[in-house]
C-alpha positions, -999 to +999 in steps of 0.1 A: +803-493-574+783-478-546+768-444-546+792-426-527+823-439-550+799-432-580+800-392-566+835-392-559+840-401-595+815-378-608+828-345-587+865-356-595+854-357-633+833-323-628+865-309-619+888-320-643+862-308-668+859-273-653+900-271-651+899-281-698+871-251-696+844-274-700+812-283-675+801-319-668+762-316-672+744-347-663+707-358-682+680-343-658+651-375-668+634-391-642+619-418-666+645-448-661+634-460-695+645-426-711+675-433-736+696-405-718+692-413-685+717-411-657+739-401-689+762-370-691+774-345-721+802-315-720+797-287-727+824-254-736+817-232-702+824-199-727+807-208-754+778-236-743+785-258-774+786-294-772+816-311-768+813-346-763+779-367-765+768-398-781+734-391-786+722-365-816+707-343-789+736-342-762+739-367-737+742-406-740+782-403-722+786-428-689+811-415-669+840-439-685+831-417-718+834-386-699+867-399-685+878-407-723+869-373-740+884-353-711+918-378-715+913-370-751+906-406-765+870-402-777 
């Protein structure tokens, strides 16, 4: 996938997640060897809970898990 499919994906999934009342937040590490890296977590937009992550301290989601929770299968 290149970069600009990977953002196309990304900002479609952003706005699927807004639309369930939820925000797509994306790990802010620089360090590539970081275990969250390049990962994503939602978060309620009202209430700035968790959602969906799979690491203990938010995070750890690729986009196919953010795909998943917003489809309700994770």
């Amino acid at each position: 996938m290149n970069h600009t499919e990977l953002r196309t994906r990304e900002t479609r999934l952003r706005r699927a997640a807004v639309r369930q009342g939820l925000r797509m937040e994306k790990s802010r590490r620089r360090d590539t060897r970081a275990t969250d890296y390049g990962t994503y977590h939602l978060v309620d937009a009202e209430t700035n809970n968790l959602k969906a992550h799979g690491l203990p301290r938010g995070y750890g989601l690729s986009l196919e898990d953010v795909e998943r929770a917003l489809n309700g299968e994770l």
